[in-house]
Residue, then its C-alpha position, 0 to 999 in steps of 0.5 A: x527070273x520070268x516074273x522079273x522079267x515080266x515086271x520090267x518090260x511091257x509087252x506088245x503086238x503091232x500091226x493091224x492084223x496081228x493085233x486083230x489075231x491076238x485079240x481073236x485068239x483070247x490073248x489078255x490086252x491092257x489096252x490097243x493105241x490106234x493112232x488118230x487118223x487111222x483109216x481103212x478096212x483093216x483098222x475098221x474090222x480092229x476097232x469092231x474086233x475091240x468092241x466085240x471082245x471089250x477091249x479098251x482102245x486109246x486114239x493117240x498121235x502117230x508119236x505115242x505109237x513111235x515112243x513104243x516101237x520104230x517097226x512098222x506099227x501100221x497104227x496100230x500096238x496092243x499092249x499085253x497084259x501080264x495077268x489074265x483079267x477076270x470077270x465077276x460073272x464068272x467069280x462071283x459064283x465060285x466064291x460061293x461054290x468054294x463056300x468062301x465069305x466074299x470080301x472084294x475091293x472095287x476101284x472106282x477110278x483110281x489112276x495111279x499106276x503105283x497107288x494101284x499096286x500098292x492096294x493090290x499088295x494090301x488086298x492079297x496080303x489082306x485075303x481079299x478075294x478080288x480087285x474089280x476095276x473098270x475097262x476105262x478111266x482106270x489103272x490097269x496091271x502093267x509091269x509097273x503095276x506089278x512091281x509096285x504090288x511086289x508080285x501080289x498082283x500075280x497072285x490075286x485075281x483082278x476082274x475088269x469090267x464095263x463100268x463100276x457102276x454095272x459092277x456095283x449092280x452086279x454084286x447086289x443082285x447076287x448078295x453083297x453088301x456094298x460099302x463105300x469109303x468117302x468123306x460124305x459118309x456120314x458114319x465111322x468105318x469101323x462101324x459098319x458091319x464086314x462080316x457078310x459077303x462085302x465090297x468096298x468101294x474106293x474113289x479116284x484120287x481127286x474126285x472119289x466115288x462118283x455119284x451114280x457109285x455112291x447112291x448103289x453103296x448100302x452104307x458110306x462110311x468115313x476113316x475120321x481125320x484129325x490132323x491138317x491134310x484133308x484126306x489119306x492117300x487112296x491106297x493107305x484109306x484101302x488098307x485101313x478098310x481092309x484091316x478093319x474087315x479083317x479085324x472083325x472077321x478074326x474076332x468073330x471066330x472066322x477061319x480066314x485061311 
């Protein structure tokens, strides 16, 4: 009953100063609205409070702020998130600790709230170890988010980083092999190797993989398309990748359990 309810309200903190103690105390924050021309010492020491803590800020109309709540907001609403983010310096060692083959799934910009939860369901169901996401520019774990994954976003962890592209970086320098699912790749998806430590990388639904993500990614791979739409749907191309993956661990005597 608590996790439904978790997943069908959005929880949130205002006031200036209560959104800077919920930050200070370790809360986990989706994201702080601050309206446009909020001014002062108080929302000066918020916005160096986000900054210091990485916490993504919106500067919204004072319209935004009253769609959430009437009560006095003083400018200021820090939506909470349902999950604990992670971060990968902090991941990326365990798995190797718990002796694990990492298999990671890093979104580069995908916005969809509901193609997000759905990845999320396909990666736990798929025992994906991560969902790594970028601090801006991204979906986040929002109750809808939650919803949409049937609860599978409770259960895998989602590390929320400064960029994908640092993100990318990171997971080079401590051994991953990074492949990239686009359709400038130039081979089939189901040629390249996912039997290492591996983190595949999805586009945004429009645009892809940006540029300076594609030039980091060891291998670009593509899943063929032979009918009249151009392109699969974000969250169906993940699962495709991650099956692939599974596929290839399984029959090469891994124990995925």
């Amino acid at each position: 009953m608590e996790r439904r309810e978790r997943q069908e309200r959005q929880e949130y903190i205002f006031g200036l100063r209560a959104v800077i103690e919920a930050i200070e105390s370790g809360k986990s924050i989706d994201k702080v609205l601050i309206r446009k021309d909020l001014s002062g010492d108080l929302a000066k020491e918020l916005i160096a409070v986000t900054r210091e803590y990485d916490i993504p800020v919106q500067k919204v109309p004072q319209e935004r702020l009253n769609r959430v709540t009437m009560k006095n907001h003083q400018g200021a609403i820090a939506m909470i998130s349902p999950v604990e983010y992670g971060r990968l310096e902090h991941l990326v060692p365990l798995l190797y600790e718990e002796g694990k083959l990492p298999l990671l799934m890093v979104l580069d910009g995908v916005t969809d709230t509901r193609n997000f939860g759905a990845i999320a369901r396909t990666s736990e169901c798929a025992g994906a170890d991560a969902l790594v996401i970028p601090e801006k520019g991204s979906a986040s774990v929002t109750p809808e988010a939650v919803k949409t994954s049937a609860g599978a976003l409770f259960y895998i962890p989602v590390c929320r980083e400064k960029s994908t592209l640092e993100a990318v970086k990171f997971l080079k320098e401590n051994g991953y092999k990074i492949v990239g699912a686009t359709e400038k790749g130039k081979g089939d998806y189901s040629t390249a190797d996912y039997t290492v430590p591996v983190a595949i990388v999805m586009g945004s639904e429009d645009t892809g993989i940006s540029n300076e993500v594609l030039r980091q990614c060891d291998e670009l791979v593509a899943i063929p398309i032979l009918g009249n739409i151009g392109s699969l749907n974000v969250s169906v191309a993940a699962g495709v990748m991650l099956y692939e993956a599974v596929r290839q661990r399984l029959g090469s005597g891994m124990n995925l359990e």
